[in-house]
N, C-alpha and C positions, 0 to 999 in steps of 0.2 A: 314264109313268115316275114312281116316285115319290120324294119329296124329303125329305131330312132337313133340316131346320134348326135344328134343339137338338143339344145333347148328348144323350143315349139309352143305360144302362147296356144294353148289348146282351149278350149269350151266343152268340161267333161259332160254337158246338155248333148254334143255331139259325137260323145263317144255311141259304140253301135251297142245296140243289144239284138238277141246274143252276144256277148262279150268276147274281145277279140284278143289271141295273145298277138304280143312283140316282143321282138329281144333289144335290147338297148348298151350303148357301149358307152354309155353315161358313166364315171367313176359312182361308186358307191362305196361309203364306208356306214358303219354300225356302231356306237359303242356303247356297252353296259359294264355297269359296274368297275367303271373307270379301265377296261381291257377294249381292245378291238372284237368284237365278234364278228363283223367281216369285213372285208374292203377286195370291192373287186372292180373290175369293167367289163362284166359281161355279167347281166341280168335279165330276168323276163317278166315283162309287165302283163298284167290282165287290165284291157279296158274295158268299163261296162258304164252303160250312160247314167250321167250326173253321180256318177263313183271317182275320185280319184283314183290313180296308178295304186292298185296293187303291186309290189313289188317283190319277187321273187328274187332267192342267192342262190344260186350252185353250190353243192355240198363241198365241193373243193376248196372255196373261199371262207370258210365256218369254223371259227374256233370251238372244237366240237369239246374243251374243259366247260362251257359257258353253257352247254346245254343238257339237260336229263331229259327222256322222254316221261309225258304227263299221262296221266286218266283222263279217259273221254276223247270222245270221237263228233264228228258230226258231220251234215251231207250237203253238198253243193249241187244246184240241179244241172250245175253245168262243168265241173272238176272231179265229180264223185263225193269220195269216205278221204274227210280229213282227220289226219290224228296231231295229236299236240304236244309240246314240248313246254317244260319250265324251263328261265334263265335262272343259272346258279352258279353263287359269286364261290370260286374254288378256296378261298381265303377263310372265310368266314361263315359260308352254308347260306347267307341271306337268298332268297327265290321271289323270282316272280314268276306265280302262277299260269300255267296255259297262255304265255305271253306271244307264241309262236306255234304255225305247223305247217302243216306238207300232206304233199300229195302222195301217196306210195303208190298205188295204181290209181291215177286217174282217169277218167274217161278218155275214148280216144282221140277228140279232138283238144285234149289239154294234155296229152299224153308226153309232152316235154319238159313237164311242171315234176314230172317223180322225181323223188328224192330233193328235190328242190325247197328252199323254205323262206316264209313268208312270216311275221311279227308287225304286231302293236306298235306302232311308234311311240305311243303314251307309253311304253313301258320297257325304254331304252334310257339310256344318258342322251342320246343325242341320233339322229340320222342325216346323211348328208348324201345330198343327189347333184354331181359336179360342184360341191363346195358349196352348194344352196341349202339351208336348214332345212328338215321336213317338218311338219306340223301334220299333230295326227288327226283325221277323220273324224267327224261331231259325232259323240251320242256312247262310244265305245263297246258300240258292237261292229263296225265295221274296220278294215282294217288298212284303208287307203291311208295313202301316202302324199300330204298336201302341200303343192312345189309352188316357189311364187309364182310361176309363170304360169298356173294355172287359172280358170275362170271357174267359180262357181256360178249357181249354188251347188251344194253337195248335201248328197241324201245323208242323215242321221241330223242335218243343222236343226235347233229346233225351231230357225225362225222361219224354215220350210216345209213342215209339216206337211204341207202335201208330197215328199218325195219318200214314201215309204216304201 
């Protein structure tokens, strides 16, 4: 598997499809609800063309107060049956919905993705990849992770409605 550790102006027009993993020793931090939900340096990205970096945490790194599992399920033709998690502020109960999920058996070429978990950036305080802001993916149904150093366009924008 291969690894990123820089920054890399990339052209996700060139990412491959089939979608490729990498693990990345990029810092990462997370926060919701004014807590850290994760901060690691060891992640795994899924590239798939004209997507942003999906981003993957390791379950080690997870402040696991900040998460309840949710209802519903759904199928990736290339990760398997994901299931999904709400964010839930321990304070006060506030939630956001199916904000995040994971792979529990994935298929066997994503088979490094179990128990690993993946979230909405629209629906954090904040994401940060080596100290660079993330910006989430157009449309909100997908769930890249948008770094400046990247080139679009990116599929869900709707002023490229050809990239569905």
């Amino acid at each position: 598997m291969d690894t990123i550790s820089s920054r890399r102006p990339d052209r996700v027009a060139d990412y491959p499809r089939p979608p490729a993993l990498v693990r990345c020793s990029l810092p990462v931090r997370v926060e919701v609800f004014g807590q850290t939900l994760a901060a690691t340096e060891e992640s795994l990205w899924v590239l798939e063309t004209f997507h942003p970096p999906t981003v993957y945490l390791p379950p080690e790194a997870l402040n696991r107060q900040l998460l309840q599992p949710a209802d519903g399920r759904s199928f990736c033709e290339w990760k398997g049956l994901a299931s999904y998690w709400d964010l839930v502020s321990p304070g006060d109960g506030r939630r956001r919905r199916r904000a995040a999920w994971s792979y529990p058996a994935p298929t066997a070429g994503f088979a490094a993705l179990a128990g690993w978990l993946s979230l909405y950036p629209s629906q954090t305080d904040g994401c940060w990849v080596d100290g660079a802001p993330v910006a989430p993916q157009p449309g909100g149904f997908y769930g890249g992770w948008i770094l400046p150093w990247l080139q679009g366009p990116f599929k869900g924008d709707p002023e490229h409605p050809e990239l569905v």
